[in-house]
C-alpha positions in Angstrom: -29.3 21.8 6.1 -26.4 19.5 6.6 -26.1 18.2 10.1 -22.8 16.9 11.2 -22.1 14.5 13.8 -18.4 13.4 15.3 -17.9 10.3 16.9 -14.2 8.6 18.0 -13.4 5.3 16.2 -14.7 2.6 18.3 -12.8 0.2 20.3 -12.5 -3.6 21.3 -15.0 -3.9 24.0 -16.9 -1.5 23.6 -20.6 -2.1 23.3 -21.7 -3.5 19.9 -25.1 -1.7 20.1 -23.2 0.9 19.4 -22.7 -0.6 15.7 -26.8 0.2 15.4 -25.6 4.0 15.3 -21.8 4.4 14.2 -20.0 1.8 12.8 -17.3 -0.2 14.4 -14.5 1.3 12.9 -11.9 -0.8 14.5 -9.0 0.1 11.9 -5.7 -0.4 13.3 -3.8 -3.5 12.0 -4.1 -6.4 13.9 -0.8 -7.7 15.6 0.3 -11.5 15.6 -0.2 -13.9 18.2 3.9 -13.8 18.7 5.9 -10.7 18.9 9.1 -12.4 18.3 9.7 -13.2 14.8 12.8 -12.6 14.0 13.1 -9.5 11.5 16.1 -9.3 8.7 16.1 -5.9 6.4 17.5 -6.1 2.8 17.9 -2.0 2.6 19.1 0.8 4.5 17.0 3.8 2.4 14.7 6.8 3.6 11.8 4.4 3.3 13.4 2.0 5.9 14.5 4.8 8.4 11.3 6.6 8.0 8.9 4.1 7.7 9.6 0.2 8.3 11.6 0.8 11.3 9.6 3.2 13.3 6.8 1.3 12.6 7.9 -1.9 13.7 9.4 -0.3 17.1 5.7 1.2 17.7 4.3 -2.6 16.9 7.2 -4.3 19.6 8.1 -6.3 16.7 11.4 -7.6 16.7 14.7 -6.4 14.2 17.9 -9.1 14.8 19.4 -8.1 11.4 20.0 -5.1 8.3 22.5 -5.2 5.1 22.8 -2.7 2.2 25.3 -3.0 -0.6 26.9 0.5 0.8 28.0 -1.0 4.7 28.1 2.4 6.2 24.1 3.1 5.8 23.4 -0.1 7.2 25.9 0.8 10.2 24.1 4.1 10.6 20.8 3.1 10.4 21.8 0.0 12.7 22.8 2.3 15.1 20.2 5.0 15.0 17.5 2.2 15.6 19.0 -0.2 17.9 19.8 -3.3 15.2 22.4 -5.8 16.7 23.6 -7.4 13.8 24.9 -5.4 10.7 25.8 -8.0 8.0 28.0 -8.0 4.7 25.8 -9.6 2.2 22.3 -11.0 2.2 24.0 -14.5 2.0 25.5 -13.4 5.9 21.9 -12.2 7.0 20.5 -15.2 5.7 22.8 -17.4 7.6 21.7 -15.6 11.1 19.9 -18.3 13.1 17.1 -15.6 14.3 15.9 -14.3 11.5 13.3 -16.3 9.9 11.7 -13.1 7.6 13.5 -11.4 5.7 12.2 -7.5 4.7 13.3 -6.7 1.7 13.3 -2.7 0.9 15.3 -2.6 -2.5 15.0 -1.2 -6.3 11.8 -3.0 -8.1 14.7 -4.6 -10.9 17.1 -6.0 -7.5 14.3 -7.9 -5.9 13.6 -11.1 -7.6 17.3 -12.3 -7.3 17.1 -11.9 -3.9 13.6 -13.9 -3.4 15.6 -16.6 -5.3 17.6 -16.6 -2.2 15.9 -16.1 0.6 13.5 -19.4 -0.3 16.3 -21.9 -1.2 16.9 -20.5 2.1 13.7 -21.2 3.4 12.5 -17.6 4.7 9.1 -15.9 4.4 9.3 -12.4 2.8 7.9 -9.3 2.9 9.1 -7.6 -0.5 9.0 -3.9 -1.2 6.5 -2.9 -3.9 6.3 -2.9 -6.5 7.0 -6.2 -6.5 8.3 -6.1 -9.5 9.6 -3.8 -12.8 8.3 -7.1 -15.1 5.2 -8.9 -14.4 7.1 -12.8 -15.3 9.6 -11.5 -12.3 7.0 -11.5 -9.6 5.0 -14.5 -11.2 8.4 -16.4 -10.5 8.7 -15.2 -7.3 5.4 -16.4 -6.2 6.3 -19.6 -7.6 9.4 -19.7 -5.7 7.8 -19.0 -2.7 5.3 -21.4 -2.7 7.4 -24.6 -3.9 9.8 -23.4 -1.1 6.7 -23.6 1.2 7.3 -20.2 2.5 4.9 -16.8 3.0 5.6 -14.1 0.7 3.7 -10.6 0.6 4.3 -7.3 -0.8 4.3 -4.2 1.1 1.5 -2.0 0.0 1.0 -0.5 3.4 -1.9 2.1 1.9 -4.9 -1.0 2.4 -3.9 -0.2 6.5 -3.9 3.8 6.3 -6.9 4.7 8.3 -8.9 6.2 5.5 -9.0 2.9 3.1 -9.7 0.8 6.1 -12.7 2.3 7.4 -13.9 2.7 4.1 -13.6 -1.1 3.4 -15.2 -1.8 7.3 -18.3 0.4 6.0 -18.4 -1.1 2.4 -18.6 -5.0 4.4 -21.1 -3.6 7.1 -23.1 -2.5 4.1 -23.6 1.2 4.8 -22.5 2.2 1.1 -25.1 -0.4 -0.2 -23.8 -1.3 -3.9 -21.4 0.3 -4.9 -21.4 2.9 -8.1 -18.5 5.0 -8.1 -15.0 4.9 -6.1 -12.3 8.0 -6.9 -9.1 9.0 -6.1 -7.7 12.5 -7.1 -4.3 13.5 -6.1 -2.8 17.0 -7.3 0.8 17.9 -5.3 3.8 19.0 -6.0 6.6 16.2 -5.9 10.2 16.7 -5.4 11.6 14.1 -7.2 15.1 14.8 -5.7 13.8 12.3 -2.9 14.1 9.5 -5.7 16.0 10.5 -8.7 16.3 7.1 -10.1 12.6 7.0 -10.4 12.9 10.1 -12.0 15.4 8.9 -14.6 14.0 6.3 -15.3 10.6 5.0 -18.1 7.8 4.8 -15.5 7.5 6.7 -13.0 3.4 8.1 -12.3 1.6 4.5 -12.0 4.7 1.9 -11.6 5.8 4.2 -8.0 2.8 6.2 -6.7 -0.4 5.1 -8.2 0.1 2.1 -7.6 -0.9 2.5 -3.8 -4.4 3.6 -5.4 -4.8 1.0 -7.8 -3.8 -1.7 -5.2 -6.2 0.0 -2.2 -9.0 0.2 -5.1 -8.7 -3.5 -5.6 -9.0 -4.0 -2.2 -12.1 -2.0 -1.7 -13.9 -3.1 -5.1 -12.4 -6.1 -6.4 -10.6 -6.3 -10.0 -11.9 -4.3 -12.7 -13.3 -5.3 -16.5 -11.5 -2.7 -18.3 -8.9 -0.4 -17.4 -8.4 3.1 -19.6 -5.2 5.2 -18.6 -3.7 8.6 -20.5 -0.2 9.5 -19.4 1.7 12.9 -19.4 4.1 15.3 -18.0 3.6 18.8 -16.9 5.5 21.4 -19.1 9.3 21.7 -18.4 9.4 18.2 -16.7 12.7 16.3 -18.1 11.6 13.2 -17.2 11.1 10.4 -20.3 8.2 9.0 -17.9 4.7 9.5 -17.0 3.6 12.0 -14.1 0.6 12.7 -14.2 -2.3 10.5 -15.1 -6.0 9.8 -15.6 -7.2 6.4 -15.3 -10.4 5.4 -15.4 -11.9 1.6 -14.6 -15.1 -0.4 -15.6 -16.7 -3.2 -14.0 -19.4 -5.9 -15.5 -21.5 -4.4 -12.5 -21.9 -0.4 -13.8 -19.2 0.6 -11.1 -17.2 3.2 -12.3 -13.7 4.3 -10.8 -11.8 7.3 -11.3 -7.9 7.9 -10.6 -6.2 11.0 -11.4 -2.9 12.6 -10.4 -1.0 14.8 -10.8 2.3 15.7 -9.5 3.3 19.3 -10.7 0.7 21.0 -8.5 2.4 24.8 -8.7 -0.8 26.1 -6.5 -0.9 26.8 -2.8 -4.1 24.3 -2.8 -3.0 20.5 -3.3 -5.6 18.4 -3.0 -5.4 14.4 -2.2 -8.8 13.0 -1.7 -11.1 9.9 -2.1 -14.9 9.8 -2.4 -17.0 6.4 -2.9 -20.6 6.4 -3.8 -23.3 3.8 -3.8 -27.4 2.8 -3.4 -27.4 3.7 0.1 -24.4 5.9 0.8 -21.5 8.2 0.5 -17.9 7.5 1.9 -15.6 10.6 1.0 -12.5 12.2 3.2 -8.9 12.9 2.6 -5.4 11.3 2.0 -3.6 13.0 4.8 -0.1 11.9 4.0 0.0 14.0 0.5 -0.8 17.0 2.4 3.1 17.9 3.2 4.8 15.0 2.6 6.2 12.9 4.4 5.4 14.6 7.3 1.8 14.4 6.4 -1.2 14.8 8.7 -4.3 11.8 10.0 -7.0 11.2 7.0 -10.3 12.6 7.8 -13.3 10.7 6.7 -16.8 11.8 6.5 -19.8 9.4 5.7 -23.5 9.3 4.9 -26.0 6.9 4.9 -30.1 5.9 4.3 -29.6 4.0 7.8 -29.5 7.8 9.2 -31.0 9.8 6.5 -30.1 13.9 6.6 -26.7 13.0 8.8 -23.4 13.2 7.8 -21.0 11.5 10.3 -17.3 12.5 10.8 -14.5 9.7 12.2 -11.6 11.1 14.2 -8.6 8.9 12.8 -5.2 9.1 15.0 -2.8 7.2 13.1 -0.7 8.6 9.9 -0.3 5.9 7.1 3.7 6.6 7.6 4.6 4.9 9.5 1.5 3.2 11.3 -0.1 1.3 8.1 3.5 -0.5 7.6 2.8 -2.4 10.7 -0.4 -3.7 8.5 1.2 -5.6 5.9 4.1 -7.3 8.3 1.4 -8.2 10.9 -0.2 -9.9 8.4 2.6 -12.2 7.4 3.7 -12.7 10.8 -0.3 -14.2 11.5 -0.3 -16.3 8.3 3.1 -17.8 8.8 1.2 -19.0 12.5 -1.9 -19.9 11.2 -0.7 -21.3 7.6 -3.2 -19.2 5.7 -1.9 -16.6 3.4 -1.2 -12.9 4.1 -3.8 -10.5 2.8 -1.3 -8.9 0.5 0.5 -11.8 -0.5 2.3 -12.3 -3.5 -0.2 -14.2 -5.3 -2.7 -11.9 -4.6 0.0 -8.6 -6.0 0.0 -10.4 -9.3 -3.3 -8.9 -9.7 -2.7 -5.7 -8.4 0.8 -5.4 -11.0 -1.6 -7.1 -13.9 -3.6 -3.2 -13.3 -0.4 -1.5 -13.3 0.7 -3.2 -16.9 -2.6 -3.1 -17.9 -2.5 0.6 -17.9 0.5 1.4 -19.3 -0.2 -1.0 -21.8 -3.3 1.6 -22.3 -1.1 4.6 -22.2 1.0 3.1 -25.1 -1.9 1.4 -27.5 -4.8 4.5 -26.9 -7.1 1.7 -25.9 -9.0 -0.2 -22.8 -7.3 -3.3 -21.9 -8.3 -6.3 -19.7 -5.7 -6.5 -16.9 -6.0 -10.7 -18.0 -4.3 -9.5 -21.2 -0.6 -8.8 -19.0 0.5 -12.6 -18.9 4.1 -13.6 -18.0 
């Protein structure tokens, strides 16, 4: 019989004794010591209006400035979320006294020229992922950045959704023991009329959705030995790119990892789910925000262990990972620029993450398993 027991996500201050029984699965990004770092968006899109700026109103963290090439989003968008300052060019926000990061929420292709300015300018950055649509873009970026002296992350938001962060928690607090096997299966139906220029364009799969997996399954494992990816489309797609996929990774270690999607789910059963294996455990739930996207629902995550043999235990998660994990990666940068220590997602550490994303598509294209060290700039 399998026996089932809920228990709510622990807080700060509660008592640690506690830990002896549930985990402490204290999730929820954590905020910087200052609240008002002055915020400049590069961007006006859905992904801004829908996710950046909600989020950072829920945090309290603090907008002064917004600029798109097309002046009447960024006056709408100013408008609908209180943003004093709507400005011409990125040359005009960078010349705003507040702002000291600039968020920059553009097409993968746009964003390296506008690193280039905001160092010689001297501001840290949050940039949009992917970070890049060539790997010697980003690896210039990062060494912008740091000759410039400043902080530079990329936004991939999915290491803060509640799901992939209590998984890591119980991975460190070694209730998985060592790990075997880690898997993500998505299968949804996309409409791609959110983002036709993905859709138009020569990658589409890995280089703008998988790529949340690949980076969260870094994060949770480490880099992979070998990565092995096939690539296809579903019958009738128009698309020249990839969208669906099957990926699979191997580590020195015997850990095995598993990524497939699909996005031409026609079924009224869409699945989006992640389970984790090792010695002494099993971590497995679901990817809430696929289910209805982008309106989306809270993960669920269910766990196992030998510390509490013939109980499965079952986390209630509140927050949605849009727009509450976007807090993550800007609350990050925001406590590295104040303690000089580098964001968790930063720049450097993205090279690694895009070195997977490469990797497999170099895969796709060769029939063959590839060492992410192989993608050099």
């Amino acid at each position: 019989m399998r026996l089932l027991l809920e228990f709510a996500v622990a807080q700060d201050g509660e008592d640690p004794n506690m830990a002896e029984i549930f985990p402490h699965l204290d999730y929820k990004p954590k905020l910087p010591q200052r609240m008002d770092h002055g915020i400049g968006i590069v961007g006006a899109g859905g992904i801004v209006n829908y996710a950046h700026l909600p989020a950072y109103k829920k945090a309290g963290f603090r907008v002064v400035a917004i600029t798109d090439q097309n002046r009447e989003k960024a006056e709408r968008t100013a408008k609908e979320h209180g943003i004093e300052k709507v400005c011409a060019s990125v040359e005009e926000l960078l010349r705003v006294p507040d702002v000291e990061i600039v968020d920059i929420a553009v097409y993968p292709a746009q964003q390296a020229s506008i690193v280039e300015q905001c160092t010689a300018a001297g501001k840290h950055l949050l940039c949009q992922k992917p970070f890049a649509d060539e790997y010697a873009k980003a690896v210039r970026s990062v060494e912008l950045a740091e000759r410039a002296k400043v902080k530079i992350a990329v936004n991939q938001q999915m290491r803060w959704d509640a799901g992939i962060r209590c998984a890591r928690i119980l991975i460190d607090e070694g209730w998985l023991g060592t790990p075997v096997y880690g898997g993500i299966q998505v299968h949804c139906k996309t409409d791609w009329s959110l983002w036709p220029w993905i859709y138009e364009g020569k990658r589409l799969e890995i280089m703008f959705h998988s790529i949340h997996y690949i980076d969260s399954l870094r994060f949770l494992f480490g880099d992979p030995t070998y990565v092995f990816t096939s690539g296809s489309r579903a019958p009738g797609e128009t698309t020249r790119a990839e969208t669906k996929t099957l990926t699979t990774w191997e580590y020195e270690s015997g850990l095995q990892v598993l990524i497939d999607v699909c996005h031409s789910t026609w079924q009224d059963d869409p699945y989006a789910i992640f389970r984790f294996e090792g010695t002494e455990g099993v971590i497995k739930g679901t990817i809430g925000l696929m289910y209805n996207y982008p309106t989306g629902r809270p993960d669920t995550l269910e766990f196992m262990s030998k510390r509490n043999p013939g109980y499965w235990f079952s986390a209630r998660l509140d927050s949605m990972w849009i727009p509450d994990a976007f807090v993550g990666p800007m609350a990050s940068l925001m406590r590295s620029i104040e303690s000089g220590s580098e964001p968790e997602t930063s720049g450097r550490d993205n090279l690694r993450t895009l070195q997977v994303v490469f990797a497999e598509y170099r895969s796709m294209a060769e029939k063959r398993a590839v060492r992410p060290e192989e993608i050099v700039a």
